[in-house]
PyMOL CGO cylinders between C-alpha atoms (Angstrom):
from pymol import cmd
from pymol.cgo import CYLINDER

trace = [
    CYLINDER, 54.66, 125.77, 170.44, 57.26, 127.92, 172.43, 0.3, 1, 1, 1, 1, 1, 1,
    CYLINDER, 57.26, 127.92, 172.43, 57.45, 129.62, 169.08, 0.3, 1, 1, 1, 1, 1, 1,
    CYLINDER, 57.45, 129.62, 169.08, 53.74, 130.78, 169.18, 0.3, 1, 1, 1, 1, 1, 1,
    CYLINDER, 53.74, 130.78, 169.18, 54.19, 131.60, 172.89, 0.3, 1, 1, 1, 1, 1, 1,
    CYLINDER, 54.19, 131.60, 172.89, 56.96, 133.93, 172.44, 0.3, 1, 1, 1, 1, 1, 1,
    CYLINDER, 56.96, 133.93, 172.44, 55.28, 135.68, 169.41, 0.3, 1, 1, 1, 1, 1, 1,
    CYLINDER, 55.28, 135.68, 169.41, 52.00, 136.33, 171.50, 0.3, 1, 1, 1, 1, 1, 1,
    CYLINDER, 52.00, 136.33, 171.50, 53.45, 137.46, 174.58, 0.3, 1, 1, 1, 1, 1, 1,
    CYLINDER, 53.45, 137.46, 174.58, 57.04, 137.63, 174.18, 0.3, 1, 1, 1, 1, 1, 1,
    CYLINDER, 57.04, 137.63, 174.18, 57.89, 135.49, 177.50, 0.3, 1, 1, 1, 1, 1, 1,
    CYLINDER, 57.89, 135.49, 177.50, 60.81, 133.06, 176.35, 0.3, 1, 1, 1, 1, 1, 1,
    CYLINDER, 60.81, 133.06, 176.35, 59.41, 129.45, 177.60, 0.3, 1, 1, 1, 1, 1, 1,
    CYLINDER, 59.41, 129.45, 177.60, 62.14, 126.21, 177.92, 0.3, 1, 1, 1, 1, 1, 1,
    CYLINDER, 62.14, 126.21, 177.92, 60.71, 124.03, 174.94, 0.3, 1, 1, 1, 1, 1, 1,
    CYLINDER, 60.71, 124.03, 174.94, 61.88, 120.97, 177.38, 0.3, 1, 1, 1, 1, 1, 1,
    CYLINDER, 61.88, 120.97, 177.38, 58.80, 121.97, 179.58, 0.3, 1, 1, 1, 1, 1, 1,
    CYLINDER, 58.80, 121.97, 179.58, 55.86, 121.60, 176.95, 0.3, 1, 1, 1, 1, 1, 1,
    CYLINDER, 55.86, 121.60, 176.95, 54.49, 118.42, 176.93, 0.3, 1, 1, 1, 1, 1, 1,
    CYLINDER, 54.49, 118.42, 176.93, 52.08, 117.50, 173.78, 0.3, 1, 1, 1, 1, 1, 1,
    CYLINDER, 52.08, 117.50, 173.78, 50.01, 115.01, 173.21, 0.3, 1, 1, 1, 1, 1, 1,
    CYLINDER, 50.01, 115.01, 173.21, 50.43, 112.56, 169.95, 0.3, 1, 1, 1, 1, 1, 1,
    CYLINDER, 50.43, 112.56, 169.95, 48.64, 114.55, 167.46, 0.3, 1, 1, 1, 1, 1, 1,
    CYLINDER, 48.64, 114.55, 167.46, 47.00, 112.30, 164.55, 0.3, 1, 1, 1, 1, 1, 1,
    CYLINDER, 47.00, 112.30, 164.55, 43.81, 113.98, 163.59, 0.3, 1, 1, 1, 1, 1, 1,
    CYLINDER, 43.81, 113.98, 163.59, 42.18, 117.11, 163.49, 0.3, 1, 1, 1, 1, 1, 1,
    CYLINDER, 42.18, 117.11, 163.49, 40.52, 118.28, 166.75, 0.3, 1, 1, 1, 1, 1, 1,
    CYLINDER, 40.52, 118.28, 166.75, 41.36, 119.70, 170.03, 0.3, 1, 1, 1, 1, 1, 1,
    CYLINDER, 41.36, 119.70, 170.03, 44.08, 118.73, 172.16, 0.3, 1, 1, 1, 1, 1, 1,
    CYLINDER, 44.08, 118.73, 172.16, 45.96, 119.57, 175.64, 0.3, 1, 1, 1, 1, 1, 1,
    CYLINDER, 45.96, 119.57, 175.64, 49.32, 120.59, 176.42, 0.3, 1, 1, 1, 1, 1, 1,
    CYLINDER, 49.32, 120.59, 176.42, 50.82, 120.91, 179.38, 0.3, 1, 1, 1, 1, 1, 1,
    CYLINDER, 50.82, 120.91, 179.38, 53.45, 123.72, 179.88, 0.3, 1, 1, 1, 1, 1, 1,
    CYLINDER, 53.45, 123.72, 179.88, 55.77, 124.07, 182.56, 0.3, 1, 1, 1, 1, 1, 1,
    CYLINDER, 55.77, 124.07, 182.56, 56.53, 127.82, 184.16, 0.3, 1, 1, 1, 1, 1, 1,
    CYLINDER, 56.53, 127.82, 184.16, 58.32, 126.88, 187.01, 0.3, 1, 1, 1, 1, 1, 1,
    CYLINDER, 58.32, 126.88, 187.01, 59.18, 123.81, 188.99, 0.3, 1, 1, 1, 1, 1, 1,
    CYLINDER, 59.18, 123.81, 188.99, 56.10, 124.02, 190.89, 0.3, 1, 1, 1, 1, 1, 1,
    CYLINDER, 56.10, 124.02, 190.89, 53.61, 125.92, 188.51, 0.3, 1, 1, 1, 1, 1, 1,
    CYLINDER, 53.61, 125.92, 188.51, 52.01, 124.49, 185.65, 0.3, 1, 1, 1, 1, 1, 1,
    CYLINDER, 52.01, 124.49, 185.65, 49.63, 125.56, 182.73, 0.3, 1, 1, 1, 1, 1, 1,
    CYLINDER, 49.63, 125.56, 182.73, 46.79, 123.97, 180.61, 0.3, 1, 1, 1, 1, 1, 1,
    CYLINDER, 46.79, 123.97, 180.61, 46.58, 125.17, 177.46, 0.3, 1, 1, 1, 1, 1, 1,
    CYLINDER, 46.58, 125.17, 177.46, 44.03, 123.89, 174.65, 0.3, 1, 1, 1, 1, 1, 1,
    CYLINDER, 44.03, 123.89, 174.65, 45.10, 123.53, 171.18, 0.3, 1, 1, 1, 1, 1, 1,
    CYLINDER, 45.10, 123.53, 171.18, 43.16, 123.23, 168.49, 0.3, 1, 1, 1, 1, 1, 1,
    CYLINDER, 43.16, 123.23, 168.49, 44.22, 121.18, 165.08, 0.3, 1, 1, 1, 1, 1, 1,
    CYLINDER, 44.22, 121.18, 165.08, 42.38, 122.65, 161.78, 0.3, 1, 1, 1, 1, 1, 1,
    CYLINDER, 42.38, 122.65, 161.78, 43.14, 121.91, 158.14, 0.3, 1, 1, 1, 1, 1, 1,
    CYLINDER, 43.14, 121.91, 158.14, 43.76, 124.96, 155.75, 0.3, 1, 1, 1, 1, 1, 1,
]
cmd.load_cgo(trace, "trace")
């Protein structure tokens, strides 16, 4: 996930400060990403087969 981040936008993010949800299907999920101690973002993610 910080991977992906840094690719799109080049901002390095602290991997410690993504928080993902168990992922056991396909389907949409949310992650929560930390920026600084008091700001937060909500990201979608979606799951897809190839």
């Amino acid at each position: 996930m910080a991977d992906a981040i840094k690719a799109a936008t080049g901002q390095d993010i602290d991997r410690r400060g993504i928080t993902l949800p168990e992922v056991h299907s396909l389907g949409e999920y949310k992650a929560e990403i930390k920026l600084h101690p008091e700001v937060s973002a909500t990201v979608t993610i979606q799951v897809v087969a190839q």
